[in-house]
VOPAGU-2260 file (C-alpha; in pm, 1 decimal, decimal comma):
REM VOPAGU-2260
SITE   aa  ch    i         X         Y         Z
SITE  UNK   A    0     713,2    3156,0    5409,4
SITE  UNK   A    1     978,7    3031,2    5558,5
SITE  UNK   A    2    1089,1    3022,5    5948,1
SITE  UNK   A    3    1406,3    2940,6    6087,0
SITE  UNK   A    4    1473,7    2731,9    6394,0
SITE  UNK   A    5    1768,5    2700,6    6460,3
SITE  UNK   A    6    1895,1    2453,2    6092,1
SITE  UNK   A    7    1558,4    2382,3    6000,2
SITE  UNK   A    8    1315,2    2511,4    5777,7
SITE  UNK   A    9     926,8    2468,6    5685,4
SITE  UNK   A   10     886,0    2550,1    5311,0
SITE  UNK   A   11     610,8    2308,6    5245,3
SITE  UNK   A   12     254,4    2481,9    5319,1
SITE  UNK   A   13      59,8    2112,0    5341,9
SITE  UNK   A   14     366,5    2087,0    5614,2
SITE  UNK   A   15     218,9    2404,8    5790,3
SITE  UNK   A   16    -136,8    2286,0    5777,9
SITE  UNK   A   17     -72,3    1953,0    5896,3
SITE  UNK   A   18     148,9    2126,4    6202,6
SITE  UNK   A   19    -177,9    2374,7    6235,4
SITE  UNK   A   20    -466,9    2065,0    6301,1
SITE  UNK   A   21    -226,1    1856,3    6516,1
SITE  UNK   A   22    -365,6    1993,3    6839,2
SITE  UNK   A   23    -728,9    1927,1    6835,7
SITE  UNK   A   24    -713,3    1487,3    6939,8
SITE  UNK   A   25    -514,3    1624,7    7251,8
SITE  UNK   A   26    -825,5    1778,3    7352,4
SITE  UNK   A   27    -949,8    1420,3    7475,5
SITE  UNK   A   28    -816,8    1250,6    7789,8
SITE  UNK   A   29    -582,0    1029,0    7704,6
SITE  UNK   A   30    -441,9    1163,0    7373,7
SITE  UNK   A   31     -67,4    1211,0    7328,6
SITE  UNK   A   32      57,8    1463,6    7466,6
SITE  UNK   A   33     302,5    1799,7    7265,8
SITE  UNK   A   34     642,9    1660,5    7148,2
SITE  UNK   A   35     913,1    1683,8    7407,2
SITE  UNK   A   36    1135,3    1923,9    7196,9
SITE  UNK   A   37     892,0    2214,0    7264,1
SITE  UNK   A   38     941,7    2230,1    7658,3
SITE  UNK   A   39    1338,0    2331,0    7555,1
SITE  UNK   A   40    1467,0    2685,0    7558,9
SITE  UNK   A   41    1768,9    2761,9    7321,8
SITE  UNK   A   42    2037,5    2864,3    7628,6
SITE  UNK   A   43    2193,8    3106,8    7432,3
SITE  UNK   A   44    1981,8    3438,5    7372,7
SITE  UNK   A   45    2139,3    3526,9    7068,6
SITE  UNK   A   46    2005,7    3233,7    6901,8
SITE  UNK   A   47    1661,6    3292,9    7025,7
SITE  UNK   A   48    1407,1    3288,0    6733,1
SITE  UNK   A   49    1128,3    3520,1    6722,1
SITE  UNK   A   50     807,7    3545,6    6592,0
SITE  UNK   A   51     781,4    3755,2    6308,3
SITE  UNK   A   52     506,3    4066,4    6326,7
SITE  UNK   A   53     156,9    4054,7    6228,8
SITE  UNK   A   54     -91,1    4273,5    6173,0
SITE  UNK   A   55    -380,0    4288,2    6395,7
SITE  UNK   A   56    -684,8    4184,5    6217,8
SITE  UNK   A   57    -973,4    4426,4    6302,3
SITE  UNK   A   58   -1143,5    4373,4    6644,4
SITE  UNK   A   59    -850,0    4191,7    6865,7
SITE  UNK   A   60    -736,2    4367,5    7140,6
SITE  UNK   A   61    -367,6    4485,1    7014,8
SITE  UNK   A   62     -77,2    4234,7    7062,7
SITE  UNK   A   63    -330,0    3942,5    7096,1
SITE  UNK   A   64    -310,9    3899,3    6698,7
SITE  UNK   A   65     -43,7    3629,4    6782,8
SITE  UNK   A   66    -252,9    3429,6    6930,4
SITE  UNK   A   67    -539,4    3388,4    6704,7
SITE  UNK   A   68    -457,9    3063,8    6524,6
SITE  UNK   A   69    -260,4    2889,1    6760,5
SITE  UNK   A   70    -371,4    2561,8    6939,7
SITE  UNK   A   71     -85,0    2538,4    7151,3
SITE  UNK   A   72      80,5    2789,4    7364,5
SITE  UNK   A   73     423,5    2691,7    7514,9
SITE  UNK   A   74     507,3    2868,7    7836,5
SITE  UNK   A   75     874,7    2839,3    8019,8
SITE  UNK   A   76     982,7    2977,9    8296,4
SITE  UNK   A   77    1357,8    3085,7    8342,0
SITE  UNK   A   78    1587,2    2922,4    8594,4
SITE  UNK   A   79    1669,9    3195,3    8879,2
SITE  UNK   A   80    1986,7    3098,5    8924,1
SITE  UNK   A   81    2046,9    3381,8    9213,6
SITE  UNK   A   82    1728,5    3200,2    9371,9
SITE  UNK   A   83    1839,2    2856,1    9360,7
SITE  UNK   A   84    2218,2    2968,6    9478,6
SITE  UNK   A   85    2082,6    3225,1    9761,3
SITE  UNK   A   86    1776,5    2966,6    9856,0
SITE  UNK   A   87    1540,6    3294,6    9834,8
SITE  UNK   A   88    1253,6    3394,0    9645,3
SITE  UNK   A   89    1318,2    3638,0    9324,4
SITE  UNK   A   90    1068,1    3761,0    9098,4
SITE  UNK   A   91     929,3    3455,7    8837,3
SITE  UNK   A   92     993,8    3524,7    8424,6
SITE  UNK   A   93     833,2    3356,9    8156,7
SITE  UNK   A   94     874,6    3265,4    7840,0
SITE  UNK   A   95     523,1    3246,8    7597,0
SITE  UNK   A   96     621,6    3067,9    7293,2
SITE  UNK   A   97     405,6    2916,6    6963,4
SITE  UNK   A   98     425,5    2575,1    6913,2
SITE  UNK   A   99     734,7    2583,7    6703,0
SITE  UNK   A  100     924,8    2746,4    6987,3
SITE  UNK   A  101     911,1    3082,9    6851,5
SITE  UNK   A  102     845,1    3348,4    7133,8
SITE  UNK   A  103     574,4    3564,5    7145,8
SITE  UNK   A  104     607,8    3729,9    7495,1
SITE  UNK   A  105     809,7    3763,4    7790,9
SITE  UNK   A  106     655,6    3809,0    8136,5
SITE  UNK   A  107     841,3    3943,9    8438,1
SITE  UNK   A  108     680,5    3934,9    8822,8
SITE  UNK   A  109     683,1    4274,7    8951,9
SITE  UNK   A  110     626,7    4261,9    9352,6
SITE  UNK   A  111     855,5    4350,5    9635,3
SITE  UNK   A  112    1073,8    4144,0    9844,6
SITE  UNK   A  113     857,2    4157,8   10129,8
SITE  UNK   A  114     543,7    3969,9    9960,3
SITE  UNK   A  115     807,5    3706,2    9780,3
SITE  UNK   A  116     939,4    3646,7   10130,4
SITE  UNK   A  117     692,3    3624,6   10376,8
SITE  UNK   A  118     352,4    3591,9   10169,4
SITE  UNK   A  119     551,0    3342,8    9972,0
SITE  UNK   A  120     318,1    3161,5    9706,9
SITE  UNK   A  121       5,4    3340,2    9819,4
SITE  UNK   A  122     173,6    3709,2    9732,4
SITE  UNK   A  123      24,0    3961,1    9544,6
SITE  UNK   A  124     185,7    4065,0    9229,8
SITE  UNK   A  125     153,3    4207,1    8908,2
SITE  UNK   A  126     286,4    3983,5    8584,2
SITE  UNK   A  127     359,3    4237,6    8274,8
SITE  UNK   A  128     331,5    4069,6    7957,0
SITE  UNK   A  129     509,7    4233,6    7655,9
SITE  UNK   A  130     565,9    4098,8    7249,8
SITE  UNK   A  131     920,3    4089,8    7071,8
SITE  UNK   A  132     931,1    4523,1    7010,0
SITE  UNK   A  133     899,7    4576,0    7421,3
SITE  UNK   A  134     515,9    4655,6    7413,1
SITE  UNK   A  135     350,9    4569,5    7700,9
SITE  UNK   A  136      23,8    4391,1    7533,6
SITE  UNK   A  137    -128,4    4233,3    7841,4
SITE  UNK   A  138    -112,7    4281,8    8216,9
SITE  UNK   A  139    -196,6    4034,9    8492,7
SITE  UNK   A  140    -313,8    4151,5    8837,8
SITE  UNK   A  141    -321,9    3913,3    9159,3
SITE  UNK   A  142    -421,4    3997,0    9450,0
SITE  UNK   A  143    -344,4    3905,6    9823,3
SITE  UNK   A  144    -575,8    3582,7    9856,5
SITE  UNK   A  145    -619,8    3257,2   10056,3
SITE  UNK   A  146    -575,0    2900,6    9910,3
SITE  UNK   A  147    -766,8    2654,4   10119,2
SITE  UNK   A  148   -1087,8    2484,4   10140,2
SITE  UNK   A  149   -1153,2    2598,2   10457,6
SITE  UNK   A  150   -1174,9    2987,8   10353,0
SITE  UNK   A  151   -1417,0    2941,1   10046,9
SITE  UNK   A  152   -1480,7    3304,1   10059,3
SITE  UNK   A  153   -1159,8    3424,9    9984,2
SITE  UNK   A  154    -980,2    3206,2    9756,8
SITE  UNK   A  155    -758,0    3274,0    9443,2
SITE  UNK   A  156    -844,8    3570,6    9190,0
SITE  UNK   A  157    -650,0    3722,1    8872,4
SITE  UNK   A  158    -765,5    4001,3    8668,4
SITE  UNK   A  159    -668,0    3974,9    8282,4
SITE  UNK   A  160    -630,2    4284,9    8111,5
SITE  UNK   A  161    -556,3    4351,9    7775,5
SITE  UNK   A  162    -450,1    4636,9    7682,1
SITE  UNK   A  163    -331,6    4755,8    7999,6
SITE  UNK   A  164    -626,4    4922,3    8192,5
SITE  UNK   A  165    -874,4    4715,3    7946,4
SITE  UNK   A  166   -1010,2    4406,3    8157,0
SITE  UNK   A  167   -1098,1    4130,3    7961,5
SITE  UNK   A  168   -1138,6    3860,1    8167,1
SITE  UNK   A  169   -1098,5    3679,4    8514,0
SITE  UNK   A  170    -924,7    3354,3    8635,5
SITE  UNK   A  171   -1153,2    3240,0    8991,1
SITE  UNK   A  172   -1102,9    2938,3    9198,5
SITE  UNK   A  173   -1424,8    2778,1    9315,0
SITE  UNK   A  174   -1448,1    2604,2    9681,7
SITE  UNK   A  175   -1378,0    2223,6    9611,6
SITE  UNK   A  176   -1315,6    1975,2    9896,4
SITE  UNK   A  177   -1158,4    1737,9    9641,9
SITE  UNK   A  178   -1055,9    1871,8    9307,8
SITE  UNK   A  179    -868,6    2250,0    9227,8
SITE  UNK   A  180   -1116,5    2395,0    9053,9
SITE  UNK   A  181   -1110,2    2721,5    8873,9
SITE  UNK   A  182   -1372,6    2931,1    8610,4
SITE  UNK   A  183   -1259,0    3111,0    8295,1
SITE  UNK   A  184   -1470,5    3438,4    8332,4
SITE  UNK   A  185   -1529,3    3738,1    8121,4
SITE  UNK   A  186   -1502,5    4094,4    8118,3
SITE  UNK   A  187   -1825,5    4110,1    8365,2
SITE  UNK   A  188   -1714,7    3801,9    8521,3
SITE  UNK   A  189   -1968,9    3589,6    8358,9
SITE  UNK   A  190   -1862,9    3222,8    8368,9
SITE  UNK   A  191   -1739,3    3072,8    8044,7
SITE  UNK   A  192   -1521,9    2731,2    8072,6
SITE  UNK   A  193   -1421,0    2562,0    8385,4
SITE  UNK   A  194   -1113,8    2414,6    8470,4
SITE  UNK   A  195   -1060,1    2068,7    8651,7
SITE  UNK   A  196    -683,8    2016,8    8812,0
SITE  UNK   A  197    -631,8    1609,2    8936,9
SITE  UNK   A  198    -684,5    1530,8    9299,9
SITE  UNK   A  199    -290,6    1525,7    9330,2
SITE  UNK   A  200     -57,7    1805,4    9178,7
SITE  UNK   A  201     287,4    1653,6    9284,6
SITE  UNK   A  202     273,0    1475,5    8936,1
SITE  UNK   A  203     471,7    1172,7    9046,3
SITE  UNK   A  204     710,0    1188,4    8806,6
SITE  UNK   A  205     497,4    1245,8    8501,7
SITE  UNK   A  206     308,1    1537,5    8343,2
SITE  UNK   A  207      18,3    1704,3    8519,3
SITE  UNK   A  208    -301,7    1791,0    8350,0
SITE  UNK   A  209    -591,6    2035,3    8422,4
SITE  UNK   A  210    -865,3    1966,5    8145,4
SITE  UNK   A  211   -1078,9    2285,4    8035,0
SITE  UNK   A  212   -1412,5    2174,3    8037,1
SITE  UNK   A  213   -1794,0    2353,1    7936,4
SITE  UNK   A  214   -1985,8    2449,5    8240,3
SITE  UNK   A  215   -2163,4    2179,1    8316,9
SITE  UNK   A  216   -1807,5    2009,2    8300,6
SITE  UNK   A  217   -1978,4    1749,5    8036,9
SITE  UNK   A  218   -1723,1    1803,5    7729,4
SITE  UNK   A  219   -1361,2    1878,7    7732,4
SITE  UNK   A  220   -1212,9    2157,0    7496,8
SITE  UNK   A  221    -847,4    2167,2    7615,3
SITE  UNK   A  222    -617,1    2125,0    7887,6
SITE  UNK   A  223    -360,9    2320,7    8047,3
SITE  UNK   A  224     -43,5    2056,6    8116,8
SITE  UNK   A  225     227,2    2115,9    8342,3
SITE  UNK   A  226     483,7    1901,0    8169,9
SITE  UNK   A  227     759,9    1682,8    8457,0
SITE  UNK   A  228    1120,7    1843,7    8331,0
SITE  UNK   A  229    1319,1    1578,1    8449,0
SITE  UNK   A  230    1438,7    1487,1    8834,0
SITE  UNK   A  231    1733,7    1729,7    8864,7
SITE  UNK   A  232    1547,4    1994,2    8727,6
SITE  UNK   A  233    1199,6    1971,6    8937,7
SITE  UNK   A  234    1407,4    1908,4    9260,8
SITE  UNK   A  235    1699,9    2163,1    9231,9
SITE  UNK   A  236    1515,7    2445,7    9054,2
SITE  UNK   A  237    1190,4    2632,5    9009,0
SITE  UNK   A  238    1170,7    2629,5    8615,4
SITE  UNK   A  239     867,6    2507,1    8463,4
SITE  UNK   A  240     680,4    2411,3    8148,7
SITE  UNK   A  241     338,8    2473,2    8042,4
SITE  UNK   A  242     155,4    2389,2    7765,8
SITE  UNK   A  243    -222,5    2507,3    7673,6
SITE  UNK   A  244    -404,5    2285,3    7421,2
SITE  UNK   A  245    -692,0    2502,8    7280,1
SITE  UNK   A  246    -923,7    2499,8    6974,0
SITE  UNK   A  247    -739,9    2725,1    6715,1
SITE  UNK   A  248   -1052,9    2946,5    6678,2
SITE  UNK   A  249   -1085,1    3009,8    7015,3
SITE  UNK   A  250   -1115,1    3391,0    7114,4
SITE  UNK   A  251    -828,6    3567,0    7187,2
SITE  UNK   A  252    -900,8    3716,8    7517,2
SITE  UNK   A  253   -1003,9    3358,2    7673,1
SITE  UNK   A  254    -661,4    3213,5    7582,3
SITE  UNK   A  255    -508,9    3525,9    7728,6
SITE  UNK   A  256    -686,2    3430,8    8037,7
SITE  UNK   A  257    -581,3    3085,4    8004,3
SITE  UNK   A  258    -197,0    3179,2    7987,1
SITE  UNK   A  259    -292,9    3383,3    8329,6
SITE  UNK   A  260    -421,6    3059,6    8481,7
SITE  UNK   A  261     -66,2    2899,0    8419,6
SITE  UNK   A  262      50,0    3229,3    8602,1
SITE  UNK   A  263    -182,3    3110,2    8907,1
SITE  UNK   A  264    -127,8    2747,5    8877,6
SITE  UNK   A  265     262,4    2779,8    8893,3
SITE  UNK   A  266     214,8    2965,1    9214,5
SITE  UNK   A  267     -15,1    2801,9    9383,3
SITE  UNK   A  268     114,9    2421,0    9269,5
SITE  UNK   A  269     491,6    2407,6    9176,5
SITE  UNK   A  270     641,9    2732,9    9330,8
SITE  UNK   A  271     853,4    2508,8    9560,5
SITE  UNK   A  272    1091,7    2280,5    9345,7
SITE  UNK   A  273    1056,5    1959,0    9540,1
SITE  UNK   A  274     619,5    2045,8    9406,5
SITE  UNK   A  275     733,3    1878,1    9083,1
SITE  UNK   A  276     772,2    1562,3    9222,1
């Protein structure tokens, strides 16, 4: 098979397996992180390359099929110019891409003015996820909730569902006085991998990582990296790039939640463009 992005092509398949098992040594602290090329958008739309259909294999919730085999899930989120211009808040849009910058989904922020203005980066919202044909495959719920230590019973919440009106899981921040941390949950809000953010988000001009650990926070699986764009584009806009580093075979509906937790994390952590610093 062969996929084109932008002039190049893969036509060797021991090409497409190495590209396949390159993800699994960034699972450790310290390993090297995605290449720098993924974190870039092509500006013009009409060259935007898609990823091809696939059929669902038999028990994945539908639209999920995408993510089966990946071990990296790019996520960007589009400059507002309007925002940046005006110096108000407009609704966020992402960008879900596979790791050779194909997209898979786009997700738009629906919630009104009032929340985006006043309830700034605690508002509640809705994020609708759809694929490449306009089906909307997963939906992402967020309620009106605290973020601080000092209200542990009411801290940050999303509800994953997918298909709409399906839940399948939960993102839940746990009371820390020192560390952000959050639980992976499922359907009956079971814990099932924890998440670890550093004791500093502003990133200090580098890349900031949240490792995905086991329960008893013993072995890391993954991470979820907020990669540093650059200082004119972390000071002067609101865009920003994700990356989820997973075990291929993990299931579908946990890395769904995990591309909800980069919902939550941009909110809560780099809303405000001077955060990336």
């Amino acid at each position: 098979m062969q996929t084109d992005v932008g002039r190049t092509t893969l036509s060797k398949p021991q090409d497409a397996q190495n590209h396949r098992t390159r993800g699994l040594p960034g699972f450790l602290p310290g390993a090297p992180g995605p290449d720098r090329s993924l974190q870039l958008s092509p500006p013009n739309p009409a060259n935007q390359v898609w990823q091809p259909g696939l059929v669902p294999p038999g028990g994945l919730p539908p639209g999920l099929e995408y993510l089966s085999q990946l071990d990296l899930i790019i996520i960007h989120q589009q400059v507002e110019l309007l925002g940046m211009i005006l110096g108000t808040e407009t609704s966020n849009k992402y960008e879900i891409k596979n790791s050779l910058g194909q997209r898979l989904y786009f997700a738009v922020e629906e919630s009104i003015c009032f929340n985006r203005t006043f309830c700034s980066t605690l508002r509640a919202c809705t994020l609708k996820v759809t694929d490449n044909a306009g089906r909307e495959v997963m939906t992402v719920n967020r309620p009106l909730r605290c973020n601080s230590c000092w209200c542990p019973c009411s801290l940050q919440e999303l509800e994953i569902q997918a298909p709409p009106g399906t839940i399948v899981g939960y993102v839940a921040q746990k009371w820390d006085p020192f560390l952000p941390k959050f639980t992976i949950q499922n359907a009956n809000k079971e814990d099932i991998l924890k998440i670890v953010g550093p004791c500093a988000t502003c990133g200090c001009f580098g890349d900031v990582d949240f490792e995905v650990k086991t329960i008893n926070e013993k072995l890391t699986i993954g991470k979820i990296s907020k990669y540093w764009s650059g200082f004119v584009n972390d000071v002067f806009t609101n865009a920003d790039n994700f990356g989820i580093h997973v075990p291929a075979d993990l299931d579908v509906t946990v890395k769904a939640a995990m591309i909800g937790a980069c919902f939550l994390f941009d909110f809560m952590f780099f809303e405000h463009s001077l955060a990336g610093l």
